[in-house]
C-alpha positions as CSV (number, residue, x, y, z in Angstrom):
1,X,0.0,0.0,0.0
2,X,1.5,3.8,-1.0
3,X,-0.4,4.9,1.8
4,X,-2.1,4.7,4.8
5,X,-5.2,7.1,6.4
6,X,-6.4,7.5,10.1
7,X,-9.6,8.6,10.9
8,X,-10.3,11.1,13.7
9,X,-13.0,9.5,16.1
10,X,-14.2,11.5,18.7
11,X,-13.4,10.2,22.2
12,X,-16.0,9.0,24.5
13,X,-16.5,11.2,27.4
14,X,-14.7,8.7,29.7
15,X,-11.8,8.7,27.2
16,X,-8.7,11.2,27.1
17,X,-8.6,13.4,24.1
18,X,-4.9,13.1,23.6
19,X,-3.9,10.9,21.0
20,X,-1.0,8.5,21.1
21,X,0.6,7.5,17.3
22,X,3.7,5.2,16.9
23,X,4.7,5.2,13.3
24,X,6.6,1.4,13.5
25,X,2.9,0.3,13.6
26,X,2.0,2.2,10.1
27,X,5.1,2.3,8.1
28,X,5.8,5.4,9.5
29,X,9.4,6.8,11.1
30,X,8.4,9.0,13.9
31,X,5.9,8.7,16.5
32,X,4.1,11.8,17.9
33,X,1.4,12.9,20.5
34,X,-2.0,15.1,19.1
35,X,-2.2,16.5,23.0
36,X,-5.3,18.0,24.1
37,X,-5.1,19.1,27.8
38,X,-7.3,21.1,29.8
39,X,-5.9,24.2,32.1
40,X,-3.4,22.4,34.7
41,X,-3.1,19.6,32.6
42,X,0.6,18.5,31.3
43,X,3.0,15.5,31.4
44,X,5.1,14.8,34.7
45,X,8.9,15.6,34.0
46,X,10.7,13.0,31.2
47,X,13.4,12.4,29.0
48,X,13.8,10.6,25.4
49,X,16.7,9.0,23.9
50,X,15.9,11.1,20.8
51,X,15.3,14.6,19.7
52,X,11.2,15.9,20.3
53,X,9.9,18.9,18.7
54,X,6.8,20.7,19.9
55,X,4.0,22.9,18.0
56,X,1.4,24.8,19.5
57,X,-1.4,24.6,17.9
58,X,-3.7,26.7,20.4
59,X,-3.2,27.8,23.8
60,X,-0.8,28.9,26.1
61,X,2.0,26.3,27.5
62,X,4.7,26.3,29.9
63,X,8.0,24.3,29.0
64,X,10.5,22.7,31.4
65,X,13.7,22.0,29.7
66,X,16.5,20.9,31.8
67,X,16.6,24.2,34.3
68,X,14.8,26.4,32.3
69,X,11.5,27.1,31.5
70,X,9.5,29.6,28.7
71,X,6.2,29.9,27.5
72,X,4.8,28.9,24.1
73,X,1.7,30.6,22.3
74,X,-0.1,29.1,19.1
75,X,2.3,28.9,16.2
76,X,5.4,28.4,18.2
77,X,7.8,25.5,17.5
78,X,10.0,24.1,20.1
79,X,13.2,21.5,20.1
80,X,14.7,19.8,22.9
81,X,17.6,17.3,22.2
82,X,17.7,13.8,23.6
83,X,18.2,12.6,27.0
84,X,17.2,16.5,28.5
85,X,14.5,16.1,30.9
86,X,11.1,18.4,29.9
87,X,7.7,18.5,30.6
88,X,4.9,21.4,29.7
89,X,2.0,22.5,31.3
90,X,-1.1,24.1,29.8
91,X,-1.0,27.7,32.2
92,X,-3.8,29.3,29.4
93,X,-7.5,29.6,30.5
94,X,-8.6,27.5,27.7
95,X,-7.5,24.2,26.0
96,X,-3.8,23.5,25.2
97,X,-3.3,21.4,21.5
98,X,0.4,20.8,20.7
99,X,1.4,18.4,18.5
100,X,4.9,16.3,20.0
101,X,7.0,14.7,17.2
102,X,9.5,12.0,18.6
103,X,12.6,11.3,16.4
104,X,11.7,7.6,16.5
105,X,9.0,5.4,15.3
106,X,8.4,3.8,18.6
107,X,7.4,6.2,21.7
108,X,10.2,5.5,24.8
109,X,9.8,7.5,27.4
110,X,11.5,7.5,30.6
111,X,9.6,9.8,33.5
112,X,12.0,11.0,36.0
């Protein structure tokens, strides 16, 4: 097959709205997150053995990168290398969508 299509489905109210994709399963070469998070709402502090890259698709985010941390508005594209521990936070008022590419086409993720 040249290629392959996924379907958005709406999640059932009991069901989180982030959604998890690992390329290995699809032919595919990276992996990524379609994160939807509510105000508060973030993952807990982890590192990768591979590059991630971040875009904010709406909201307003707060990144952890090693000992820093900056803030991330709609449009805004973020890197952090490998092995750098990172988390982000959704500090807006409304709903936080970032898209999180990983440089691998499995998801490992070690939380710290």
């Amino acid at each position: 097959m040249m290629f392959r299509i996924l379907r958005h489905q709406e999640p059932r109210p009991d069901q989180a709205r982030t959604v998890r994709f690992e390329g290995r399963d699809h032919g595919g070469e990276i992996s990524l997150f379609l994160v939807d998070n509510e105000p508060g709402q973030g993952p807990d502090l982890h590192v990768h053995p591979y590059s991630e890259t971040w875009a904010v698709r709406k909201g307003e985010a707060e990144f952890t990168v090693g000992d820093a941390k900056t803030r991330a508005f709609p449009g805004d594209i973020l890197v952090v290398a490998a092995n750098i521990p990172h988390r982000f936070e959704n500090v807006g008022t409304g709903r936080l969508e970032v898209v999180c590419i990983h440089a691998s086409d499995t998801i490992v993720q070690e939380f710290v």
